[in-house]
N, C-alpha and C positions, 0 to 999 in steps of 0.2 A: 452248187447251191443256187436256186431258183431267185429272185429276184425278192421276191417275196415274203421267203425266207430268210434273207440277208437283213432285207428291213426289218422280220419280228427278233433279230440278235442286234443287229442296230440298234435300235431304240430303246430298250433299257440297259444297253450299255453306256448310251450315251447320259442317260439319267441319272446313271450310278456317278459318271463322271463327273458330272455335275455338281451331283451332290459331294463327291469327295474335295473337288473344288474350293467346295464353300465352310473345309475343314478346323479345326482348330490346330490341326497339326501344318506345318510350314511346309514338312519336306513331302508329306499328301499333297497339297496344294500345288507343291512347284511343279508334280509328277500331273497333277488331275488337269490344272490349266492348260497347258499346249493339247491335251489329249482332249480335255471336252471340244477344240473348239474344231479337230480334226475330225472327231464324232459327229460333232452337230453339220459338217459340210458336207462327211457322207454319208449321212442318213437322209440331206437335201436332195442330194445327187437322186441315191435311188430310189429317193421317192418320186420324185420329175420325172426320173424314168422310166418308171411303173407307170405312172399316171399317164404319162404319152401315148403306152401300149394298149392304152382303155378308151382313150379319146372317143370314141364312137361311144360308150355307151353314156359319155360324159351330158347331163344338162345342168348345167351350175348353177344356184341361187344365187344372182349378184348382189341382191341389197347388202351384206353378211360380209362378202368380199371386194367390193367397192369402198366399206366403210373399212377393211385393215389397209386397202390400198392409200385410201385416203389418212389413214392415221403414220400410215409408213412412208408416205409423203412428206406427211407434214415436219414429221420428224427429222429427216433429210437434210429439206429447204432450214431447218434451224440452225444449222452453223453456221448460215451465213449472218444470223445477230446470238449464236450461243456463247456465252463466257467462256468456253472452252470447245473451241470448235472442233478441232479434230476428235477430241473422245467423243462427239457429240455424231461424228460420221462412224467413231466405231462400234458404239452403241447402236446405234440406228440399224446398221450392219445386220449385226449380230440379233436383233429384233425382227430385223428383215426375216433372216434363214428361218426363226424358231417361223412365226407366220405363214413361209411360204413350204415348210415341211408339213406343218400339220393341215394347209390347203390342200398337199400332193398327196401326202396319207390320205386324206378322205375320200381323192378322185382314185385312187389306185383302188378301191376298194368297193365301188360305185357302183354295182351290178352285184354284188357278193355279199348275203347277209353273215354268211359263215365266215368269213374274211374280214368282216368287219368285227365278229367277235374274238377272234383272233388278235386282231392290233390290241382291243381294249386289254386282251389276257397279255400283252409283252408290255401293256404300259403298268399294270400290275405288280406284273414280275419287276419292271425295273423297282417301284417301292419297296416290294417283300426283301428284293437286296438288298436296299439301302437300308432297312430295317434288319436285317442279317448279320451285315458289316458293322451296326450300332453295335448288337447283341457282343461281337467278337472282339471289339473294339473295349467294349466293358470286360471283358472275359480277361483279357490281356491284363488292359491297361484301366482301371477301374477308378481311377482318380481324375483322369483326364476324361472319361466318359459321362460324368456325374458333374453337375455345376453345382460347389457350396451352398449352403445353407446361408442365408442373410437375417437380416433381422424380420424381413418382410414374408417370406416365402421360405418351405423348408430346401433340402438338396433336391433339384432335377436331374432328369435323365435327358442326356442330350446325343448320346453314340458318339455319331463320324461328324456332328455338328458344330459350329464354329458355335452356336448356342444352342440352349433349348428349342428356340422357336423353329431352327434351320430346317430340320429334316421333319416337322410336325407338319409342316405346311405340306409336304410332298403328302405324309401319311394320309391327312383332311382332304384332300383334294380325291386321293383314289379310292377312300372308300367303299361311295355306291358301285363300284365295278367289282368286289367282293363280294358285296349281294347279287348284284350282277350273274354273275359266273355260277353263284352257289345256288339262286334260283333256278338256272339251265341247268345245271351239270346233268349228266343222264346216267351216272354210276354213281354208289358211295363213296367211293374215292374221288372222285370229282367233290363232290359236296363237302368232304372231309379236309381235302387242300383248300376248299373257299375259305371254309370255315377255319380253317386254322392262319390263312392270309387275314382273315378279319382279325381274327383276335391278334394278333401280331402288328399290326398295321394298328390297331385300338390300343392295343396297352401298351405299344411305343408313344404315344400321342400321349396317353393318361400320364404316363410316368415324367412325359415331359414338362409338365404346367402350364402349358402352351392355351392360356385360354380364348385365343385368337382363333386357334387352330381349333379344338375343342366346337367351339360356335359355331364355324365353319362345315366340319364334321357331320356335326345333328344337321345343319343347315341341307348338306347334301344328299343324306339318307333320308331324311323327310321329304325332300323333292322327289326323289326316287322311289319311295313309295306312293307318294299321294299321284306321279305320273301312271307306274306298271300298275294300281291296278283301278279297278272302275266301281267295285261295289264298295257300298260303303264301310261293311265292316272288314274290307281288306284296308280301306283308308283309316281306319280307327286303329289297326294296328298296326299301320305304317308309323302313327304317331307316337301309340304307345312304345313301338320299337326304338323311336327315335328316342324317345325322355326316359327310355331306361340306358341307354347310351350315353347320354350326359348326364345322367346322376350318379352310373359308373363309372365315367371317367370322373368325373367332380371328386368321388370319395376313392379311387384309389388315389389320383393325382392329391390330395390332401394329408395321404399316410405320413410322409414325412413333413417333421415340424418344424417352424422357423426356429433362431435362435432365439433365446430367451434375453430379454433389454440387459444384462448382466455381461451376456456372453457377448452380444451386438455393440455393448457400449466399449468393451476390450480390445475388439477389431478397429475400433475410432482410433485413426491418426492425426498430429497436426493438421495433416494436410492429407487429401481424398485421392491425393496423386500419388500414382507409386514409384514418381521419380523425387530423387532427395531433392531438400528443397531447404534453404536458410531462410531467417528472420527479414531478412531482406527483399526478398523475392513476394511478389504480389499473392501468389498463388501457397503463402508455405500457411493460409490460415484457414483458405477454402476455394474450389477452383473457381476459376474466372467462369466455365462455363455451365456455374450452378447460381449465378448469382442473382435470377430471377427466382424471389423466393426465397431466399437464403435466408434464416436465423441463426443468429452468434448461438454457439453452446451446443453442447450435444442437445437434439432431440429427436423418441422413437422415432423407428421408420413410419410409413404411411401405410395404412391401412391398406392391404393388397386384399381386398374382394375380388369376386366374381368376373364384377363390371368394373373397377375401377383399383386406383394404387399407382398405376406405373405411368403417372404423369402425362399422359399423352394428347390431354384435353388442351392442357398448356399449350404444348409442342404445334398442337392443331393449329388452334388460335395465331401464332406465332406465323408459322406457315402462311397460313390464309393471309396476312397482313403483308405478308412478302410476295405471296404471286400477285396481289392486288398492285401491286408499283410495276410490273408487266400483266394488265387483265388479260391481252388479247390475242398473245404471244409466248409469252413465257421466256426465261432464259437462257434455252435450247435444251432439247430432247441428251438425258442421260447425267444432266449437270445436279440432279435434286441432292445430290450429296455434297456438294459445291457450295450451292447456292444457300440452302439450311443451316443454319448452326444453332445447336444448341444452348443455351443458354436459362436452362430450367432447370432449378433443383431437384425437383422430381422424376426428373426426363433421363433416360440414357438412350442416345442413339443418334446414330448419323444423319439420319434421316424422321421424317415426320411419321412412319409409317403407318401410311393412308394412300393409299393405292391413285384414289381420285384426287386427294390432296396434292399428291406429286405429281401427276400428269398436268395438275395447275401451274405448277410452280415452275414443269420444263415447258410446257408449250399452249399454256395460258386458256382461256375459255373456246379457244379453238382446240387444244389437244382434249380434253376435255369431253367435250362433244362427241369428237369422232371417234372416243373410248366406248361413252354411253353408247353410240349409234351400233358398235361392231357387238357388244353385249347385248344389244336388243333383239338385232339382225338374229346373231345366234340363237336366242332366245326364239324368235318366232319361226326358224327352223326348226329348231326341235318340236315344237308344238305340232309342227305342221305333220312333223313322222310320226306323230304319236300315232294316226289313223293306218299307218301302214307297217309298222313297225314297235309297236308299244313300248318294248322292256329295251332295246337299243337305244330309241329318243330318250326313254326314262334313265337310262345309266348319262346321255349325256349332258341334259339338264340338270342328273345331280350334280355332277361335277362342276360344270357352270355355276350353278345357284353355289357351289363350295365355293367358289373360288372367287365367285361375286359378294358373299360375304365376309370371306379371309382378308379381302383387298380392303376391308372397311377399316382394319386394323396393320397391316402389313404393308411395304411399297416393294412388289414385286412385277405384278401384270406385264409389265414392259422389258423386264428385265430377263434379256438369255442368259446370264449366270445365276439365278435364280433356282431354287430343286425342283419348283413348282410348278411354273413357266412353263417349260414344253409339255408337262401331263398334261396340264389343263387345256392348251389351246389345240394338241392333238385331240382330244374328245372331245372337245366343242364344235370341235369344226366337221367332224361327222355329219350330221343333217345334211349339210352344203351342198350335197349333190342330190337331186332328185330320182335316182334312180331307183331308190328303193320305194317311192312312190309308185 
């Protein structure tokens, strides 16, 4: 097996891993965990080592890669003031690899437009699986695949996902490389496999409620279009393409319906906690970490809209107030789950998840920065291939721009255990070499 070769079975193997990882099942997890992180070091390997054998034809953009050097710096140097220093070297670590894999992927591939669409089609494939294993995972086990119905939101679909949002983010991010593929292909059967990874990849997403993910999506296909093509009424239907997208997913993800106040006020226990709890105990009347906000007595859930419902303005706000007690620093890189606590009625989650909000809060208005800086970088790489490579820039600025807006909602970016994490930053980092210039 060619070198080559090894890294297009690498790479959505390791995605898959990733994603089983981040499973709700325990004994997935125990098997996914050592195995993601074995994957993620040798798909480092050979992709460095690919990248070696190209050197010559290598010219790097460094503003792009200066600024993840400079972000995987910064992160480092924070154990020495992180609350939790060692998880903060292992994090960092494990940040390090995804970054300097999807560096190596780009330079391996640096002289070779067919080889560049080649990776995008194994970053694909790793989705389509992940999305596969959902499908069998319901097939099976069709209770554990489906998250109940609440008073707020009807049942989602969540597959091999520890939630609904888990494996939505991977779906969002890969998108435009579906259109991708299915604009190229040069047989019906080419175009009939895009096609059928789209709709697979979209009605995993739709099913999931994921409307994070959802946003993310149109966000990416929209870019995608208005980059590949130049006339206008190819850009009119880039858009129209995108808002028929989100209005189908809107109204399938809608089919199913919350519990009725009847049904939702039956599931109310003493107490929101599913551990027993006596008259005595602080927590047997309502948890401690809903008490911002709290009202005595049953009352409905919150309006879960489009745009809003799931508390997370609160959560925001919260956040913000806390990296503000470190601006300039933060309390080291991978601790945001740490350092966060929730304490909003509205709110569930470990985390603030705000991509930017959590880079604040591990590594202060210097992590911050060199986030933006490495998203811009990228950003004006791509831009810059568009004159020499149109619908290659165009797949990887969707992706970007997905991922640029999923992080508005999500705390992923940073994160190598993440589904999302290696897709995105393997396609971003494309442009990065100027050879296709």
């Amino acid at each position: 097996m060619s070198l080559e070769s090894a890294i297009l079975v690498a790479l959505p193997a390791t995605i898959v891993a990733v994603a089983c990882g981040s499973s709700w099942s325990t004994g997935l997890r125990d098997v996914a965990h050592p195995a993601r992180a074995i994957l993620l070091v040798a798909l480092c390997a050979l992709a460095v080592v690919h990248a070696a054998g190209r050197r010559a034809a290598l010219r790097p953009v460094t503003a792009p890669l200066l600024a993840a050097g400079a972000l995987v710096a910064v992160a480092a140097v924070s154990s020495a003031w992180s609350v939790a220093p060692r998880h903060t070297v292992a994090r960092a670590a494990g940040f390090f690899l995804v970054l300097l894999a999807a560096a190596a992927l780009a330079a391996g591939v640096a002289d070779d437009r067919r080889a560049a669409r080649r990776l995008l089609a194994s970053v694909l494939v790793g989705a389509v699986a992940v999305a596969l294993v959902g499908l069998l995972v319901y097939a099976v086990w069709p209770n554990d695949a489906v998250q109940a119905a609440t008073g707020q939101v009807g049942a989602r679909f969540r597959g091999v996902g520890e939630n609904p949002n888990t494996a939505a983010m991977l779906f969002a991010v890969t998108l435009p490389l579906a259109v991708l593929l299915g604009l190229e292909a040069r047989s019906a059967r080419g175009r009939l496999a895009a096609a059928a990874a789209f709709a697979l990849l979209a009605g995993s997403l739709a099913m999931s409620g994921s409307r994070g993910a959802l946003f993310g999506a149109v966000a990416g296909v929209l870019v995608f279009g208005l980059a590949a093509v130049v006339r206008p009424a190819g850009r009119l239907a880039a858009v129209a393409g995108a808002a028929v997208l989100g209005f189908a997913a809107v109204g399938l993800g809608s089919l199913p319906e919350p519990l009725s106040a009847t049904e939702a006020a039956k599931l109310k226990s003493p107490s929101a906690n599913t551990e027993r709890r006596t008259p005595n105990d602080a927590e047997y009347s309502f948890r401690l970490e809903d008490e911002l906000g709290y009202r005595s007595g049953y009352r409905p859930p919150a309006s879960h809209s489009l745009i809003g419902g799931s508390g997370r303005r609160e959560a925001w706000r919260g956040a913000l107030r806390q990296g503000d007690a470190r601006l300039i620093a933060g309390y080291g890189f991978g601790t945001e789950e740490t350092v966060f606590v929730d304490r909003y009625a509205d709110f569930q989650g470990g985390v603030p998840e705000n991509s930017y909000l959590g880079a604040y809060l591990q590594l202060g208005a210097v992590g911050v920065l060199a986030l933006l800086a490495l998203l811009a970088g990228l950003a004006f790489t791509g831009v810059r291939l568009l004159a020499r490579d149109r619908r290659l820039a165009a797949a990887s600025l969707g992706v970007l721009g997905a991922g640029a807006v999923l992080a508005l909602v999500q705390s992923y970016l940073y994160v190598a255990g993440n589904t999302a994490t290696l897709a995105l930053w393997a396609c971003a980092f494309l442009p990065t070499v100027r050879a296709f210039e």
